[in-house]
N, C-alpha and C positions, 0 to 999 in steps of 0.2 A: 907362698903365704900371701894373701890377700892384704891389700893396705888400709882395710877398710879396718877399726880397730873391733865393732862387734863381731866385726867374722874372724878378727884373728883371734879372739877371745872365745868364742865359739870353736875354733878347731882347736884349742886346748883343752877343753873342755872334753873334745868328742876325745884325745888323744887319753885323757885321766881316766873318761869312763868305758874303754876300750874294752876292758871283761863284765861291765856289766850291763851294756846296753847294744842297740844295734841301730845303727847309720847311715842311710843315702842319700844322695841329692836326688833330690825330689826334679827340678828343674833348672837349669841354666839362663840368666838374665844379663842384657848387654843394656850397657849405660858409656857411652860414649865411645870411647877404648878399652873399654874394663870389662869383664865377664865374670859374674858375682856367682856361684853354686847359693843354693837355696834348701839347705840342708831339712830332713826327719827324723828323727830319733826316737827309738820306741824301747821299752822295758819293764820289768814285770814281768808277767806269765803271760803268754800268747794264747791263750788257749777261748776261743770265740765264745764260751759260754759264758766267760765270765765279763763283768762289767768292765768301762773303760774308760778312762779321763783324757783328753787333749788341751794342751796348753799353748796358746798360740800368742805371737806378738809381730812387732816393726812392718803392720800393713802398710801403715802411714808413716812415710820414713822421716818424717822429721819427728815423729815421740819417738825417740831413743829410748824414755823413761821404760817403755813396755819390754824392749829386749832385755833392758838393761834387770830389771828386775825378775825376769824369768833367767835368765843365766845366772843369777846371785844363785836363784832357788835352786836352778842345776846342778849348778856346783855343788853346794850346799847337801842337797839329795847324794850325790856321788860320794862323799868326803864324807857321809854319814854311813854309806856303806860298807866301808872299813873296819865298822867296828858298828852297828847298831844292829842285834838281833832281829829287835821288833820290826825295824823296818823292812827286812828280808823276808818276814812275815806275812809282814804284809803287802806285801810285793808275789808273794806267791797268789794274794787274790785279788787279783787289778791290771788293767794293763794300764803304763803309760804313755804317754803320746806326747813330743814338743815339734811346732818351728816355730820357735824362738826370732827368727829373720826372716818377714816373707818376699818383704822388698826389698832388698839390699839395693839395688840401685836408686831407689829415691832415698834413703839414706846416705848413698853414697852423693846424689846430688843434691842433700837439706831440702829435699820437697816431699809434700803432704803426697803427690802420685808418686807413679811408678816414672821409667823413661819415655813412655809413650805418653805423661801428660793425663792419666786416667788414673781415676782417686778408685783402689781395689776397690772401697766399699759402697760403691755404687755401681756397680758393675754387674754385680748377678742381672740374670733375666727375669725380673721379677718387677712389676711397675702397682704403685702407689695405688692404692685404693680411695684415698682423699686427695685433696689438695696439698702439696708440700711448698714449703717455701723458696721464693725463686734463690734459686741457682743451687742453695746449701743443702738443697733437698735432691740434686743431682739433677744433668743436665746437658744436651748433645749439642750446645752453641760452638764450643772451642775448647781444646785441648790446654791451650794456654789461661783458662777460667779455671780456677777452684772448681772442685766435686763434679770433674766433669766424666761423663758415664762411658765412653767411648761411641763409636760409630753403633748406627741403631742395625740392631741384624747381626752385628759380627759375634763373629768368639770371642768367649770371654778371655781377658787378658792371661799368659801363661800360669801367674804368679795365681793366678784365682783357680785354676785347672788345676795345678797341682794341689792345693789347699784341699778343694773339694776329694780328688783323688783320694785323698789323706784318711778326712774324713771319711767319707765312705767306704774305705779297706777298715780302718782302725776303730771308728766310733759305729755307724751308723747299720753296722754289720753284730753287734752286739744288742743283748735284750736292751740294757739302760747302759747310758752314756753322758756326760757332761762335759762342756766344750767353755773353755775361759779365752776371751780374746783380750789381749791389756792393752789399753789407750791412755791419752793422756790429752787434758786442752777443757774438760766439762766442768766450770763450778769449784767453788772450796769446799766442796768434801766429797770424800770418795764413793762414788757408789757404782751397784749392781744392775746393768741394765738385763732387759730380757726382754724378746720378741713381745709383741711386732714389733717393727718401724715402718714396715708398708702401710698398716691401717690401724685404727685405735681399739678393733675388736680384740677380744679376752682372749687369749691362747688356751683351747683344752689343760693344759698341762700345769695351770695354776695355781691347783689345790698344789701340788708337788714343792713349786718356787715359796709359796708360802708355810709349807711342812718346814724345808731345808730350812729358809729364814729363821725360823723359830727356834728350830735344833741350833743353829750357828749362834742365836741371841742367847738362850739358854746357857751353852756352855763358852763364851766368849762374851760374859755382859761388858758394857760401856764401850763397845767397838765402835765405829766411826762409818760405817757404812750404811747406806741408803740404796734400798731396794727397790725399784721401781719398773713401771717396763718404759723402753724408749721413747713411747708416742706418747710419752707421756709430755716430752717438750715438742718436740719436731717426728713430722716424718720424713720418711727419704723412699726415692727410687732404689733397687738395684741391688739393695743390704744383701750381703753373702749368707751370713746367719739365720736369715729370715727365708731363702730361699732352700738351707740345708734344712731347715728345721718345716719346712712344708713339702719337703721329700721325705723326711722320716716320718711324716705323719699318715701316710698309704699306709704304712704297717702296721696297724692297731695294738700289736701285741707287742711294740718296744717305746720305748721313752728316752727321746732324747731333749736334754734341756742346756740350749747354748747361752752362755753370759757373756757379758761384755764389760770390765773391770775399768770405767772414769775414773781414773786418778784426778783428782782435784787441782788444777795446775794453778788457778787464778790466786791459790792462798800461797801458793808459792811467792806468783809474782808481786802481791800484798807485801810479803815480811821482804821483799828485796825487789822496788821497782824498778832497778836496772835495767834486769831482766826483760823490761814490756817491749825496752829499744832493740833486741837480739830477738833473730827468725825459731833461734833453737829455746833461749830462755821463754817464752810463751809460755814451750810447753813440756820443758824440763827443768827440773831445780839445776840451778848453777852453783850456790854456796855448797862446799864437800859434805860439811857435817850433816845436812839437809839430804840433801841425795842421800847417803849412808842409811838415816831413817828410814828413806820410803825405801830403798833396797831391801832391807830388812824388815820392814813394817806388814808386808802384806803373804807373810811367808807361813803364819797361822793358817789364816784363809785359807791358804794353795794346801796346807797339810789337811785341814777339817775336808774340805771337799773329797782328796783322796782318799781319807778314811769316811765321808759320807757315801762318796762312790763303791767305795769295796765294801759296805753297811748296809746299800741303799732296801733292801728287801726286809732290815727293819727298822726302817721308817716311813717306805711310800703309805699313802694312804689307804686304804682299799673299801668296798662297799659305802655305807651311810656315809663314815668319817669323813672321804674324802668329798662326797657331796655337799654336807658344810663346812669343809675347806674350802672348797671352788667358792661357792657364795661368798664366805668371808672375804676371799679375796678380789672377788668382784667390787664386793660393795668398799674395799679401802681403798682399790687401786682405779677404780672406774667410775663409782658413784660420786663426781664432783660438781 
């Protein structure tokens, strides 16, 4: 049993949900002395015709918050299986997908990289189309620098191989798919990013982001989340999601749309500025009742997506409609 506490809390989890899901280590990762498993878990129905959700966290191993809030939801999902019809239901039409931990060794060592010093999310092979901001925008000075991308030419880091892997057996291998990665560290409120962050052009897939939004507004009014796509602050070299999501786009005939779930850390560190002097409070609530909230706070969401994912054919947009979708969403998210 590992000493790390998300991963021991992670094989209990895989231990509860033993009959209704299925388990491998994806990859094996060394940080020091330690050798971290890098688990996958999938459930639902397998069957490649139908749609499929992946739920991802702990790229960056100092937001805990990300793990910490996809294992709530795990749990949660499992312990509802015991006893919830509907959701066995709806579990016949969806598949699901977690790594919940991709980095266990930068968690295990409270840093934003991996062991090798390389921030995953700058690491795809994918380079910037504009200008990005020095260094935060990734960067091949030093391993020892924040967002640094690794050596130029090499392979991507193991933890980024298997991710992709993942994806590409479970999501990208499906007509539509939607991919959640949980972060923590952006701003006091939560919001929804979505490609690009290589360059500030409009993603095909727009009309779709804007469809969802609406359905999500609709039936969840006064939510707290802000839709945006990423370039909308910064861009970056190397972004993983940006590079999955311009491989699925060869295919014309599927839809894949990856998010990226900002938790708001700064309003954290506001109601408790303790917090700003600790590596981990940044960009994790420390007071319990606080944590408890966002553990639970974001677990609607995780359910609307599942049921928009196993829905999605009626609500994509198709002919006219979505052509004044795309535009609408041009002109809110572009025209500034």
């Amino acid at each position: 049993m590992s000493k790390l506490p998300e991963l021991r809390e992670l094989e209990q989890i895989l231990e509860l949900g033993r009959h209704h899901m299925e388990s491998r280590i994806a990859c094996e990762v060394v940080a020091g002395l330690n050798r971290f498993p890098v688990y996958q878990l999938t459930l639902g129905n397998p069957d490649p015709k139908l749609p499929s959700i992946g739920f991802f966290g702990g790229i960056h191993g100092l937001e805990l918050i990300g793990t910490h809030v996809l294992l709530y939801f795990l749990r949660s999902l499992l312990s509802r299986l015991e006893w919830d019809k509907s959701l066995h239901l709806l579990l016949q039409d969806v598949r699901l997908v977690f790594m919940p931990l991709i980095n266990p060794g930068g968690m295990w060592q409270l840093t934003r990289s991996n062991p090798q010093g390389v921030d995953l999310m700058r690491n795809a092979p994918i380079e910037a189309v504009e200008s990005v901001p020095f260094l935060l925008g990734g960067h091949r000075i030093s391993p020892y620098l924040p967002w640094y991308r690794g050596k130029a030419g090499a392979e991507m880091e193991i933890e980024n191989i298997a991710l992709c892997k993942l994806v590409h057996e479970e999501l990208l291998s499906r007509s539509f798919s939607i991919a959640v990665d949980c972060h923590s560290g952006f701003g006091s409120r939560d919001r929804v990013w979505f490609p690009h962050a290589h360059t500030v052009e409009p993603i095909s897939k727009l009309a779709d982001i804007l469809r969802m939004e609406e359905l999500y507004q609709q039936s969840h009014p006064n939510n707290r989340y802000l839709f945006e796509p990423q370039s909308l602050h910064y861009r970056t070299h190397g972004d993983v999601w940006d590079y999955l999501f311009l491989q699925a786009q060869q295919d014309k005939g599927k839809t894949f749309l990856p998010l990226t779930l900002e938790m708001g850390s700064w309003l954290w560190v506001k109601k408790n500025p303790r917090q700003f002097f600790s590596r981990q409070g940044i960009f994790n609530p420390s007071v319990e009742h606080r944590l408890h909230r966002v553990l639970h706070s974001h677990s609607d969401w995780f359910d609307f997506l599942i049921r928009a994912t196993s829905s999605h054919d009626n609500w994509l947009a198709k002919g006219p409609s979505r052509l004044r979708l795309q535009e609408r969403a041009v002109s809110r998210w572009y025209r500034r």
